[in-house]
ChimeraX commands (.cxc) that place a marker at each C-alpha (Angstrom):
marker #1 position 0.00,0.00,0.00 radius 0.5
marker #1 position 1.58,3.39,-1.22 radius 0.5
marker #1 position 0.50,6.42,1.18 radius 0.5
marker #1 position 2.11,9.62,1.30 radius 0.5
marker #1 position 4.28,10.38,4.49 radius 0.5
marker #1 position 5.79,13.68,6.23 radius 0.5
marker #1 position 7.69,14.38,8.77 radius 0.5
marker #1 position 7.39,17.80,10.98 radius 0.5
marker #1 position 9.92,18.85,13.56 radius 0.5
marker #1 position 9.55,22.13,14.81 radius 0.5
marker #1 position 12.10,24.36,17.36 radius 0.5
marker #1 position 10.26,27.04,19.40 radius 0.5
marker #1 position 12.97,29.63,21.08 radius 0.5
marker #1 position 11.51,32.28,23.60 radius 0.5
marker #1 position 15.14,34.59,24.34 radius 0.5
marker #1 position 15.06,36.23,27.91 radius 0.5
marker #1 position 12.92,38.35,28.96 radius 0.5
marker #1 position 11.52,40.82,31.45 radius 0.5
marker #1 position 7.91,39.99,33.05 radius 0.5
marker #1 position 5.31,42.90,34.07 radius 0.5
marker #1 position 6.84,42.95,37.62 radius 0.5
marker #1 position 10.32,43.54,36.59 radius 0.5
marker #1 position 11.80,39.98,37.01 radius 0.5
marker #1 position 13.95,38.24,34.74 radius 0.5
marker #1 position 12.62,35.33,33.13 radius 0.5
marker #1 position 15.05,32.29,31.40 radius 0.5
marker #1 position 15.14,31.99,28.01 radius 0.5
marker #1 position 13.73,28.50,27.03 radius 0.5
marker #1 position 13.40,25.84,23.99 radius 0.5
marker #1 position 10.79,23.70,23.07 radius 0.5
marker #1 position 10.71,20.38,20.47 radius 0.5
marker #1 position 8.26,19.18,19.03 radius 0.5
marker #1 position 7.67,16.39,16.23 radius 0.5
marker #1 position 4.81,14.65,14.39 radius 0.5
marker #1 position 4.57,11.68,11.74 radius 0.5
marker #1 position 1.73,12.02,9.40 radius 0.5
marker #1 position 0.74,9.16,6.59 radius 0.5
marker #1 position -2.17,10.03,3.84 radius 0.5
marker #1 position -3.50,6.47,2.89 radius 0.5
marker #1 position -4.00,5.68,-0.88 radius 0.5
marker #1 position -6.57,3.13,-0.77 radius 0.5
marker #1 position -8.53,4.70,2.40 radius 0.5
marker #1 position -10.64,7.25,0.39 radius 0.5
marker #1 position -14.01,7.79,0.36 radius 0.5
marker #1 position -15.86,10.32,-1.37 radius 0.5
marker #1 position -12.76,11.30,-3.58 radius 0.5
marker #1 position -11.22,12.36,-0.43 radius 0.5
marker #1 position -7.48,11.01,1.71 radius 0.5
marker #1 position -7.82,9.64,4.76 radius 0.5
marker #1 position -4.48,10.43,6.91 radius 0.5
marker #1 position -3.38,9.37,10.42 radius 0.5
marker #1 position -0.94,11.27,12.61 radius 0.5
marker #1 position 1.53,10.89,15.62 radius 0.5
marker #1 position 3.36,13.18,17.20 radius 0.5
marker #1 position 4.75,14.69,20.69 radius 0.5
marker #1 position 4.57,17.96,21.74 radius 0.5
marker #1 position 7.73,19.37,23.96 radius 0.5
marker #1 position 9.41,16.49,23.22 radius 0.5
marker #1 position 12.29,16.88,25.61 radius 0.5
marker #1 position 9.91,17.65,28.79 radius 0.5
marker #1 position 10.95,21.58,29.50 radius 0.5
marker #1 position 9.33,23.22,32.10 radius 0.5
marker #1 position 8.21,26.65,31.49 radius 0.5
marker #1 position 10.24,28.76,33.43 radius 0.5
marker #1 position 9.04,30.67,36.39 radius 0.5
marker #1 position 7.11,34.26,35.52 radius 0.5
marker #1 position 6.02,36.24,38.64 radius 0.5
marker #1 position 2.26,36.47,37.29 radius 0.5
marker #1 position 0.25,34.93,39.86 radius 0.5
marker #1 position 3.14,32.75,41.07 radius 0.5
marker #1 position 3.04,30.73,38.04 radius 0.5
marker #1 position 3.98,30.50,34.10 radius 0.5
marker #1 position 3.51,33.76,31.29 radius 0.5
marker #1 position 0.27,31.74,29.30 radius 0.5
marker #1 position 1.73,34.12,26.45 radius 0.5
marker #1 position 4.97,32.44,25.69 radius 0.5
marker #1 position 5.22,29.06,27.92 radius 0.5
marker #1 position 2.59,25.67,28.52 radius 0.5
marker #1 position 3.09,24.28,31.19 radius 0.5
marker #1 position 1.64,20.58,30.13 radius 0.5
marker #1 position 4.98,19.64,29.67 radius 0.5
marker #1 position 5.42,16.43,27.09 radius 0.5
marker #1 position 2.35,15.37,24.96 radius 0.5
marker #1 position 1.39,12.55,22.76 radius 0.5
marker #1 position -1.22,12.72,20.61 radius 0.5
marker #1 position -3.10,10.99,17.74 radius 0.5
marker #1 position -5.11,12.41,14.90 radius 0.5
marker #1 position -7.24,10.83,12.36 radius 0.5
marker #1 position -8.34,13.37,9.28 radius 0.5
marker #1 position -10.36,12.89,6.20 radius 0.5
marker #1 position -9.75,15.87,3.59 radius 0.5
marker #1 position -12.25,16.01,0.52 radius 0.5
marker link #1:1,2 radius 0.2
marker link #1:2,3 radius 0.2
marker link #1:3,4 radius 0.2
marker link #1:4,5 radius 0.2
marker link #1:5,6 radius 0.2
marker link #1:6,7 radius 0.2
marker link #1:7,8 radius 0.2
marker link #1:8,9 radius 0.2
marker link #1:9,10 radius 0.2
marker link #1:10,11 radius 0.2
marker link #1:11,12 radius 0.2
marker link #1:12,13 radius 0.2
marker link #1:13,14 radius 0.2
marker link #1:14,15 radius 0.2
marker link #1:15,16 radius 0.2
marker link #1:16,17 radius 0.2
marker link #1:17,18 radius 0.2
marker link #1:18,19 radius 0.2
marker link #1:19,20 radius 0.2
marker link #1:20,21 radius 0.2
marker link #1:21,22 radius 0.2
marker link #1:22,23 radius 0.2
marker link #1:23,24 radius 0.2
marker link #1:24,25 radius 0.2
marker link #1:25,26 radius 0.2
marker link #1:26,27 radius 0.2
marker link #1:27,28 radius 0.2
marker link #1:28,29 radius 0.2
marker link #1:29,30 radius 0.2
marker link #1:30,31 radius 0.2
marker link #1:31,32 radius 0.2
marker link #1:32,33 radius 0.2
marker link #1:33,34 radius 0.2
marker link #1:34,35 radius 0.2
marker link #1:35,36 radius 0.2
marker link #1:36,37 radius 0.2
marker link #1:37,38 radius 0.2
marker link #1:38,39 radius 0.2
marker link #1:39,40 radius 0.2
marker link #1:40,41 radius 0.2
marker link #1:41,42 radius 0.2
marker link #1:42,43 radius 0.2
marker link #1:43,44 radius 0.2
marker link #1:44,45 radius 0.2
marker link #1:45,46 radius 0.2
marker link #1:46,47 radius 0.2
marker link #1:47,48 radius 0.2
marker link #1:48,49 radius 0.2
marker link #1:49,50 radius 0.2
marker link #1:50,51 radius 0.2
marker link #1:51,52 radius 0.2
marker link #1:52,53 radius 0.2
marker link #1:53,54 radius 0.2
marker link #1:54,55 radius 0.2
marker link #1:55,56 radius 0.2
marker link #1:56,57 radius 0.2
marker link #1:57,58 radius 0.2
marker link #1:58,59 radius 0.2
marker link #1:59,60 radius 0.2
marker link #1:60,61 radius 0.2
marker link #1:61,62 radius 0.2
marker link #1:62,63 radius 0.2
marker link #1:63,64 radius 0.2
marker link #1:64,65 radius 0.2
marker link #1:65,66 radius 0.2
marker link #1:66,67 radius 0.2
marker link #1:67,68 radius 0.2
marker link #1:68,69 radius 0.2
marker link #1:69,70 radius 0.2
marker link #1:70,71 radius 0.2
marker link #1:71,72 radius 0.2
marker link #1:72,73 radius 0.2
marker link #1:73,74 radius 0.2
marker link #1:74,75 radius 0.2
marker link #1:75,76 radius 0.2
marker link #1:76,77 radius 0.2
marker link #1:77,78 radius 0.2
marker link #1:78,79 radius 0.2
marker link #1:79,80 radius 0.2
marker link #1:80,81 radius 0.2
marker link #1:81,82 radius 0.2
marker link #1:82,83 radius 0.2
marker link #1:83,84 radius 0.2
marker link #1:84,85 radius 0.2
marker link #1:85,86 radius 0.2
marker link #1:86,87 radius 0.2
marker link #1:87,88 radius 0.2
marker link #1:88,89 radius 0.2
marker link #1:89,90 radius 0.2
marker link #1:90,91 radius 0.2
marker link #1:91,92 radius 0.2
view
């Protein structure tokens, strides 16, 4: 069975920075990568059936520390740390 496959890594660099309170906040790096496959013989309608896998923050960085409510800055950082996830799509 042919299918069509790509491959997605993507880097996302926040540099230092100063929060609204006048702290210094670490500069931090986030990974993350995702498999997809479009399936040749899975189409219905005249449309591709695809499946995907990937992980989000692949390396596990925490967000680093932002004195906003004694937490993360929502704006730049998630702190869910490493995800897998699935996807199933049909595009017509």
């Amino acid at each position: 069975m042919r299918g069509d496959w790509r491959t997605t890594a993507l880097v996302r660099h926040v540099g230092g920075y100063e929060d609204d309170a006048g702290g210094d906040i670490e500069r931090f790096t986030t990974l993350d990568v995702n498999v997809r496959r479009a399936f040749d013989r899975l189409r219905w309608g005249g449309g591709e059936t695809s499946v995907a896998l990937g992980v989000a923050n692949l390396l596990d960085e925490d967000p680093p520390y932002v004195n906003i409510a004694g937490s993360y800055d929502p704006r730049s950082a998630d702190p869910r740390g490493r995800r897998l996830f699935v996807s199933v799509g049909w595009r017509g």
